[in-house]
C-alpha positions in Angstrom: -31.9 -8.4 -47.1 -30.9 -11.0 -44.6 -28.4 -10.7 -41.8 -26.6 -13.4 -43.4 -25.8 -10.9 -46.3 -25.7 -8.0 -43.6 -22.8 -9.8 -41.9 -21.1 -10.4 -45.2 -20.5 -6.9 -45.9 -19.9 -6.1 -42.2 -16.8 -9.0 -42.3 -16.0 -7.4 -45.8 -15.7 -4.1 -44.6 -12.5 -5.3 -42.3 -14.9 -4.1 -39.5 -14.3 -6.5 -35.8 -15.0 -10.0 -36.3 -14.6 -11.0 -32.7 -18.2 -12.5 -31.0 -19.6 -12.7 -35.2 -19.8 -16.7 -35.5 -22.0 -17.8 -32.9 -24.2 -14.7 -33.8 -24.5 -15.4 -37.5 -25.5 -18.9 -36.5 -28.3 -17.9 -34.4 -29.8 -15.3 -37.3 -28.9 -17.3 -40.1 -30.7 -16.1 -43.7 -33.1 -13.9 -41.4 -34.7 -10.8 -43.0 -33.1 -8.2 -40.9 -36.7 -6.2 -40.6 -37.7 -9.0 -38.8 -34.9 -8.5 -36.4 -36.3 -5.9 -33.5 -34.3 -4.6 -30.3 -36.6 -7.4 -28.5 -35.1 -9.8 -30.4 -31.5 -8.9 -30.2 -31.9 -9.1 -26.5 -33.7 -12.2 -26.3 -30.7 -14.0 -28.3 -28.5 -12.5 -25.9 -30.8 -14.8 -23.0 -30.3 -17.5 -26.1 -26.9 -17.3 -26.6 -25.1 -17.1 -23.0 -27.7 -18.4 -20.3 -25.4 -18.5 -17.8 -23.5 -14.8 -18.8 -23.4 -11.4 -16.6 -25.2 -7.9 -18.2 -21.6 -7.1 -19.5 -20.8 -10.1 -21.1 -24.4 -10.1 -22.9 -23.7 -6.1 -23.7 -20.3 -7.0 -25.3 -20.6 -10.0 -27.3 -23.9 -9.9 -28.6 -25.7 -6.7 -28.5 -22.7 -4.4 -29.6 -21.5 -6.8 -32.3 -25.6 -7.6 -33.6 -26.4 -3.7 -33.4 -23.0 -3.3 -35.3 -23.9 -5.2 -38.4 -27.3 -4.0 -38.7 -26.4 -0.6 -37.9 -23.7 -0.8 -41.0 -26.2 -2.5 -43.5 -28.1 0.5 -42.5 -25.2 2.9 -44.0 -25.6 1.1 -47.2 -29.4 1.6 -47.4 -30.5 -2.0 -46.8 -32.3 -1.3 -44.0 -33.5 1.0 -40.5 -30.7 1.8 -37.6 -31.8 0.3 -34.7 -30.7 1.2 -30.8 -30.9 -1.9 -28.5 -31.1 -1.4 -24.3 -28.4 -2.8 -22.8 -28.3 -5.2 -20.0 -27.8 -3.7 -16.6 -24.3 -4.0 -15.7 -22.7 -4.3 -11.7 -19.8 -1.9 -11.3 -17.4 -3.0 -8.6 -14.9 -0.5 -7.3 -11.8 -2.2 -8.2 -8.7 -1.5 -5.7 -6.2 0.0 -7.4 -2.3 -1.1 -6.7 -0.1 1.3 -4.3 3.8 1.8 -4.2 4.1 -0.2 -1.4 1.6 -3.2 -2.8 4.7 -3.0 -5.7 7.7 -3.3 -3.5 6.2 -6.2 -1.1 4.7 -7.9 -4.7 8.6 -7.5 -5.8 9.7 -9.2 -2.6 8.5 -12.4 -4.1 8.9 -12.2 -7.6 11.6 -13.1 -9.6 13.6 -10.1 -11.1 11.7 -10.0 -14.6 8.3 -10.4 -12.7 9.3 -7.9 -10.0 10.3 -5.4 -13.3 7.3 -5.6 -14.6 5.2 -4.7 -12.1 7.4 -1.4 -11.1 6.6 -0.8 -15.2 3.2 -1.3 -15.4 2.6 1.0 -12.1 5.6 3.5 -12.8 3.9 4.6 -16.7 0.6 3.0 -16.9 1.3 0.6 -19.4 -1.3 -2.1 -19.9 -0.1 -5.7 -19.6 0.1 -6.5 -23.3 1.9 -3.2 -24.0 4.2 -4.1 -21.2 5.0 -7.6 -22.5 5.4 -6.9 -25.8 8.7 -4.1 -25.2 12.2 -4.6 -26.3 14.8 -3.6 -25.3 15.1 -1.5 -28.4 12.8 0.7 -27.3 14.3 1.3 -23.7 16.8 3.5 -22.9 18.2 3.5 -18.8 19.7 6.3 -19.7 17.9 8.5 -21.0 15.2 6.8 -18.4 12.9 6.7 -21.5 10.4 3.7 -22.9 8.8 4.0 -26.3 5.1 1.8 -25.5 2.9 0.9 -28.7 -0.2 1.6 -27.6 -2.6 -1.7 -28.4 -6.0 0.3 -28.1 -5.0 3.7 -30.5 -2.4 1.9 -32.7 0.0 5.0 -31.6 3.3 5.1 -29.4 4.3 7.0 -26.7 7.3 8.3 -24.8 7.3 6.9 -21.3 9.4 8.3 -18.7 10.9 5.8 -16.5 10.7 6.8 -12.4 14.1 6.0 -10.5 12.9 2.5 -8.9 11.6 1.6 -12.8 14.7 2.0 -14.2 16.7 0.1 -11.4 13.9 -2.9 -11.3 14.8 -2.9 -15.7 18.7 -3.0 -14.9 18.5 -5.7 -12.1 16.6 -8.5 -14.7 19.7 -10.5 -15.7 20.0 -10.7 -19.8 22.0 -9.7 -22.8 19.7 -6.9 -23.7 19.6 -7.1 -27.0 18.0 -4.7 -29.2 15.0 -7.3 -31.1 14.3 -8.9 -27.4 11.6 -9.0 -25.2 12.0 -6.9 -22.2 10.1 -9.2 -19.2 10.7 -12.4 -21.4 6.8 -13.0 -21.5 5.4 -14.1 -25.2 1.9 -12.8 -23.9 -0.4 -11.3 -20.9 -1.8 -14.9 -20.3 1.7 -16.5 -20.0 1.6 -13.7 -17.0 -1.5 -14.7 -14.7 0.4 -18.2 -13.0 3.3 -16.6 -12.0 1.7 -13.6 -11.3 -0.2 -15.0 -8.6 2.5 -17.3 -6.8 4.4 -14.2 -6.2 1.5 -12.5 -4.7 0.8 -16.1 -2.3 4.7 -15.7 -1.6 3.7 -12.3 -0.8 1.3 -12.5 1.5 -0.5 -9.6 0.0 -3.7 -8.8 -1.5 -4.6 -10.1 -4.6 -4.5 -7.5 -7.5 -4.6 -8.1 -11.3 -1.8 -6.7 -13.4 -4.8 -3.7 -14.5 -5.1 -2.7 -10.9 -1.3 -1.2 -11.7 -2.2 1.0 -14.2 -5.1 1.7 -12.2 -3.0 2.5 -9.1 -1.4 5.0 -11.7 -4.1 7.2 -12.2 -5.5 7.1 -8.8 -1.8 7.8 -7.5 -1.4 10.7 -9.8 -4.6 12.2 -9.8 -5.0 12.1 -5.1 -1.3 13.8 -6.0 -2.8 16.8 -7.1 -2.4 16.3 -10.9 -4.9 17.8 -13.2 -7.0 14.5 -15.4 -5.5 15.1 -18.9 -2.1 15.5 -18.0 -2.9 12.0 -16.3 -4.7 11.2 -18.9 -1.7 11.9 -21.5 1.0 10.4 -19.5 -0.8 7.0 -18.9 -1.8 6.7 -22.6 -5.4 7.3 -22.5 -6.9 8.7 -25.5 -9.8 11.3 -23.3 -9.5 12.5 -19.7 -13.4 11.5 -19.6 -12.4 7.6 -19.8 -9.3 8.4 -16.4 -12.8 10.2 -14.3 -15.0 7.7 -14.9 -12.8 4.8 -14.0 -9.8 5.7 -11.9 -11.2 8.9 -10.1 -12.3 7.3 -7.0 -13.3 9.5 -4.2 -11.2 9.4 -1.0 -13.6 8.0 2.0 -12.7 10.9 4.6 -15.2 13.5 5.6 -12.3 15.7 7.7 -11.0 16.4 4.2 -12.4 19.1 3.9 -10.2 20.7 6.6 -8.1 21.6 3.9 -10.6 24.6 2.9 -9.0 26.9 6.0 -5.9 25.3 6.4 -3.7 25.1 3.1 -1.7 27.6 1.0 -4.9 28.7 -0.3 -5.5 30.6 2.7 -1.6 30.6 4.1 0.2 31.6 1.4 3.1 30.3 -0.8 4.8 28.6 2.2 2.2 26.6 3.5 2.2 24.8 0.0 2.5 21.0 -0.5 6.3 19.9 -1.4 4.9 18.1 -4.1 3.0 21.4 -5.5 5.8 24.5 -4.4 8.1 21.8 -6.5 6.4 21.8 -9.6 7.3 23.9 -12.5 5.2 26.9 -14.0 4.2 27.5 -10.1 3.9 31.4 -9.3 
């Protein structure tokens, strides 16, 4: 059995096709027991010479192991487990309230929308791009988001300074049209940035909003899968690994001896005595 036939079934099988072409060149009519976990990394070196450990991981060891892997399901051959490349993890910053209102400053009102969206539920980019206004209601201070990565929707509630940034972008609102009037993320990144030059502030990526999200939520005393759920994450293992950033303060833990824990009900946070189901 040859990869050649082993990616045949894999494209058959309406598995992801995305990375497959430049792989199935390099293998070709290969027998696939001649293919080891040696060799699946040294055709990553082959294939992208110039690439990062992530890139290498994602579009050649994932999508080779894949194919093999599922010919192995059919009985044509032996799973195999290939080591991934080493991959740097940068802390990235994640966006603040404030960053949103100064990014707002020089945006245009659609641009300056979007951004109070993106940070006020979560939403990713292409979720947030792709909205109508069908699905929002000011009202009601509801959005309805398809999810892109689980295929499912969720109810958004829309913060006060969402829903005013929504009703100061000047347009008929109909029902079938887009919300920020972008067709996708990439018509985004340009504008994106000259707002942040007009600015004067740091530069973030539209991700670093939903990231601020999490971060926000979770230094706010909110337990992970309640984050998790209202940001549209499918585990609360995916918002800890990467939105739970530690806070770089050692006199935190001041707060041992000096909080309601110790003090009682009064001495509680605004944000905590507020909350419902609190005894």
């Amino acid at each position: 059995m040859t990869f050649a036939q082993a990616a045949i079934a894999y494209r058959q099988a309406e598995k992801p096709t995305r990375f497959l072409d430049r792989i199935e060149d390099h293998w070709k009519n290969t027998p696939l027991t001649k293919i080891t976990p040696g060799a699946i990394r040294q055709s990553a070196l082959t294939l992208y010479p110039n690439a990062k450990g992530a890139t290498r991981n994602r579009q050649v060891i994932v999508p080779t192991s894949a194919i093999i892997n599922h010919a192995a399901s059919l009985g044509w051959s032996n799973v195999i487990k290939v080591e991934r490349f080493k991959v740097e993890t940068k802390v990235k910053e994640p966006a603040t309230a404030e960053w949103v209102r100064k990014f707002a400053e020089g945006a245009s009102p659609h641009l300056a929308a979007l951004a109070f969206f993106l940070f006020g539920t979560g939403a990713r980019i292409g979720e947030a791009v792709a909205l109508t206004w069908g699905a929002v209601d000011l009202q009601k201070r509801t959005a309805v988001i398809n999810q892109s990565k689980t295929g499912s929707e969720r109810k958004a509630h829309l913060p006060a300074p969402v829903v005013a940034a929504l009703a100061n972008i000047p347009c008929n609102r109909n029902a079938g049209d887009l919300v920020f009037g972008y067709l996708a993320a990439g018509n985004v990144k340009q504008v994106w940035d000259h707002a942040i030059a007009r600015a004067g502030i740091t530069r973030l990526t539209p991700h670093s909003l939903r990231h601020g999200f999490a971060t926000t939520m979770l230094r706010a005393g909110y337990d992970v899968k309640t984050v998790a759920k209202l940001g549209g994450w499918k585990d609360a293992a995916t918002v800890l690994k990467h939105y739970a950033h530690a806070v770089d303060d050692p006199t935190l833990t001041d707060v041992l001896f000096g909080t309601y824990l110790t003090q009682g009900e009064n001495a509680k946070p605004a944000t905590i005595r507020n909350r419902k189901g609190n005894s």
